[in-house]
N, C-alpha and C positions, 0 to 999 in steps of 0.2 A: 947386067941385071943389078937392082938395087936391092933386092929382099933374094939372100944367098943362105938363112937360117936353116938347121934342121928342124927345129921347134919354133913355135912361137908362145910364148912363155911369159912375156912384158913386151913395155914399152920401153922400155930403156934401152935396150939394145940393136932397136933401131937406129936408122939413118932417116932422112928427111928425106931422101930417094928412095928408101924402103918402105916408107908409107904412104909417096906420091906412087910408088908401081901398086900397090895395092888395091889404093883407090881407084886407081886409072881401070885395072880390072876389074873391080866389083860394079864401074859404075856400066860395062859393056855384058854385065852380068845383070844389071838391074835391068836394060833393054832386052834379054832374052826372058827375065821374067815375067814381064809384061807379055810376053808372043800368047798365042795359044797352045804352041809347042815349046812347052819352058824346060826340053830336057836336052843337057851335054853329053857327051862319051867320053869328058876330061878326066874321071877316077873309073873310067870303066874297069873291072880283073881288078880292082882295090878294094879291100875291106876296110869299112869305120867303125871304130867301138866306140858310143857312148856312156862315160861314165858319169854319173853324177851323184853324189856325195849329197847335197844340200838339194834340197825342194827346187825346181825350176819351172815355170812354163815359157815363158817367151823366147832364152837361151836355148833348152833342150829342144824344142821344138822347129829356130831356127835350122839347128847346128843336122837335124836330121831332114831336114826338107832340103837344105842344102847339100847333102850329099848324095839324096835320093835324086835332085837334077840333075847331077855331077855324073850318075851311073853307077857310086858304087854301092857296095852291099854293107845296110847300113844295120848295127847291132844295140840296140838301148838296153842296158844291165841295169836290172832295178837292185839296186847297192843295199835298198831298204833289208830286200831279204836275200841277200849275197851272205858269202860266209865271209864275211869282215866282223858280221853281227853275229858269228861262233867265235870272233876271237883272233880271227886272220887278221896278219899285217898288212899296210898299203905295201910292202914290197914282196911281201909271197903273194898277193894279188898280182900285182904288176908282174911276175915271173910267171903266173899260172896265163895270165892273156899274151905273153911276148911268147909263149910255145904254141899258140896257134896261129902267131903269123901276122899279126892287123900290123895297116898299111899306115894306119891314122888312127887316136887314141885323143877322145875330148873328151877333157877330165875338169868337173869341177869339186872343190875341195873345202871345208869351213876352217882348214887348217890353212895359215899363209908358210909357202915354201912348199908345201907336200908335190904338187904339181910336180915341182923342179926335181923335188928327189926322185920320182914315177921315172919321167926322163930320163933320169941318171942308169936308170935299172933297166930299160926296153931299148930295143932297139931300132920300132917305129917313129914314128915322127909324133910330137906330143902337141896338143893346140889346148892353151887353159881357158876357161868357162869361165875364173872366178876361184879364186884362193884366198880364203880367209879378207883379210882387210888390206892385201898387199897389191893385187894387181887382174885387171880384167881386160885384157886387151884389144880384143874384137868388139868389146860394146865401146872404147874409146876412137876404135876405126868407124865402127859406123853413126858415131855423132859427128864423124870427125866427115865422112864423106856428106852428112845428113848438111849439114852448116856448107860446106863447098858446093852442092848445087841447091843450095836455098840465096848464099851471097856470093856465087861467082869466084870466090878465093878461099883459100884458109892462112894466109896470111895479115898479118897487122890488122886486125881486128879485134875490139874490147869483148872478152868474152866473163862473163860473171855466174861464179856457180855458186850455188845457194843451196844454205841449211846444213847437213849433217856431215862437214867435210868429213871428221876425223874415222870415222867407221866405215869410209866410204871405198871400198878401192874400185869402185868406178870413177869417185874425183881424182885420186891416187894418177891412172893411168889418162886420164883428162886434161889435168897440167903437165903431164911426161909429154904427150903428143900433142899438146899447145903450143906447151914450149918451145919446142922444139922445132914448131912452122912459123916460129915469131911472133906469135899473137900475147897481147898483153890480158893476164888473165887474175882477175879479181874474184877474192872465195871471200862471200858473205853467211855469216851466221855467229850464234852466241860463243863466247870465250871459250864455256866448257865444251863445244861441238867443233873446236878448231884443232888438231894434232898436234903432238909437240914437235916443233924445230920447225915449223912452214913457213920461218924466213927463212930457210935454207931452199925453199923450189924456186925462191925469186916472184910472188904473186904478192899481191897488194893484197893487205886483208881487212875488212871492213866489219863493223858490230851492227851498224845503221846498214838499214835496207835501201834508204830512197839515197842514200851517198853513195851506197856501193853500188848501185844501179844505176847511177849517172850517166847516161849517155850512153850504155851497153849496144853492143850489137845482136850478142845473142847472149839469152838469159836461162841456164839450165837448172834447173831445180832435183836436188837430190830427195830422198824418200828417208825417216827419220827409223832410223833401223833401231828399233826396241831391241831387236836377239838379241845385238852385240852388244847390248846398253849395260852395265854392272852394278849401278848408283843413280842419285838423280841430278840429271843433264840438263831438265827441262823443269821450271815449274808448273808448269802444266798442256798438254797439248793446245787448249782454248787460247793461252798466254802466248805459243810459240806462234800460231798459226796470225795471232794479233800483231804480232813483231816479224814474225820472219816468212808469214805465207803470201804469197804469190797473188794477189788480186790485182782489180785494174787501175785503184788509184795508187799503188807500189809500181805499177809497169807502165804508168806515166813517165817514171823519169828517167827511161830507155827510150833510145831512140824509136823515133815512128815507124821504122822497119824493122826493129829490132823481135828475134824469133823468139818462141818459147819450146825447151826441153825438157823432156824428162825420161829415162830411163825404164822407169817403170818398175813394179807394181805401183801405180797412185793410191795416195792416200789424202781424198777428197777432202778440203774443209781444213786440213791441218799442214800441207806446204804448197797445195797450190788450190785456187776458187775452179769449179768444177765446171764452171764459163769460160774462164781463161783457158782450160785444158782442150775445151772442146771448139773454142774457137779457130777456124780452117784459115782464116787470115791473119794471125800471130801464131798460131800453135804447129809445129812437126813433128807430132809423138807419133802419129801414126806414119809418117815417113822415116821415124828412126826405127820403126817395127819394120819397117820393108826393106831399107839398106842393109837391115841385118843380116836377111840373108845375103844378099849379094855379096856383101864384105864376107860373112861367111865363105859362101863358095869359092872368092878370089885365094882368102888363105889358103883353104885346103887345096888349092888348085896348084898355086904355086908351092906348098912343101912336095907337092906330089913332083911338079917338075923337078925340084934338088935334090929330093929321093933319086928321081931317076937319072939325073945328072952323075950324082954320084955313083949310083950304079955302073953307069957308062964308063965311067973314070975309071973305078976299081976293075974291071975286067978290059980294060984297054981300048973299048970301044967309042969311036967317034960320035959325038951327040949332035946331031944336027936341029 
């Protein structure tokens, strides 16, 4: 086995085998999606707590559809009116849910790291949503499976993301598992939307749109996240969307096959043309909504196997 983690927490601490087994299941999970009967008894006697910290709908809503296939018994805590919001810590939280037992704990978080330190304190298996500006790694699995049956590989391929790298930790986790399958990966967008140190991921970084799209294969467009904004980034939405949004005479100078992404929520008019979005012969938004679960399910599916692997270990018993 390539994917041996108890959490899944980043992309970093991946293998390139650990995210080819991934895929390889989500994608024999996307074919039970499709059935009429789209349910497993792979978390069957497991319970999943969802927790989510920040607003969700596409994440939360996967991550619970996914476990409802899966079998197990699935819990969504509205954090909004939890006692955190009396004043409770994330870790007297994380100590009041590790005494009822969950098998599986998906947490997203506006803080980056809190994820890790949950982890640190439970002693379920942790799978993050989405932590502050640091890392999201199920939505980098399922662009990452969405691109492998759109072009057949996910190796050596020009991949270019675009717009808000520096707030992004969907890009964050994008070039971790880019990188890492060999793909040559180009972040286009203005100076003050680029991170500091991003010559240190090894990605080409471009100011021009119709340069940095050169000949792309697949072309992801990030969403320009006001929350996390402090100052001004942009001179004006009208001016960014003039330079840096997504239309069709910008995605001329990608290749002819070349896809379009987007992670989602859209925001029409300002990084991407709302043609381009919905066009079915360049666009896979709506196929990166579907992977998502799959990839979802494949995670939970395999911590559940090393959970129980381990289990086996500790009390001596043979895992067949």
């Amino acid at each position: 086995m390539g994917f041996t983690q108890k959490h899944l927490l980043g992309i970093e601490p991946l293998s390139p085998l650990a995210i080819s087994e991934i895929l390889d299941l989500a994608d024999s999970y996307v074919d039970l999606n499709r059935r009429a009967d789209k349910h497993s008894n792979a978390l069957a006697g497991l319970t999943q707590i969802n927790m989510f910290f920040e607003n969700s709908t596409r994440t939360q809503a996967s991550f619970e559809l996914a476990g409802k296939r899966l079998g197990a018994d699935v819990m969504n805590m509205a954090m909004q009116a939890s006692s955190v919001k009396k004043g409770e810590t994330l870790i007297d939280t994380a100590l009041t849910l590790n005494a009822m037992h969950p098998d599986l704990l998906v947490v997203r978080h506006p803080q980056s790291g809190a994820v890790d330190l949950l982890a640190q304190k439970v002693t379920c298996s942790v799978l993050n949503a989405g932590d502050g500006q640091h890392e999201h790694p199920t939505q980098a699995l399922l662009d990452a499976l969405t691109i492998r049956r759109a072009k057949g590989r996910l190796h050596r391929l020009s991949i270019a993301i675009c717009g808000d790298v520096a707030h992004s930790r969907v890009a964050r986790s994008n070039i971790l598992l880019l990188g890492k399958m060999e793909n040559r990966v180009r972040l286009i967008g203005p100076p003050t939307l680029m991170p500091k140190g991003i010559a240190d991921f090894g990605c080409e970084v471009f100011d021009d749109m119709q340069e940095g799209l050169q000949g792309a294969d697949v072309v992801m467009m990030l969403r320009l996240q006001k929350e996390r904004m402090d100052g001004g980034f942009i001179p004006s939405e009208r001016e960014y969307y003039h330079r840096y949004g997504l239309d069709a005479a910008k995605l001329t100078a990608a290749k002819e096959d070349a896809i379009v992404m987007h992670p989602g929520p859209m925001n029409r008019g300002v990084e991407i043309d709302g043609e381009i979005a919905d066009d079915i012969s360049r666009s896979v938004i709506q196929e990166q909504v579907e992977m998502g679960v799959a990839v979802r399910m494949a995670a939970m599916d395999l911590l559940a196997r090393n959970r129980r692997n381990r289990a086996g270990q500790d009390t001596g018993e043979v895992s067949l």
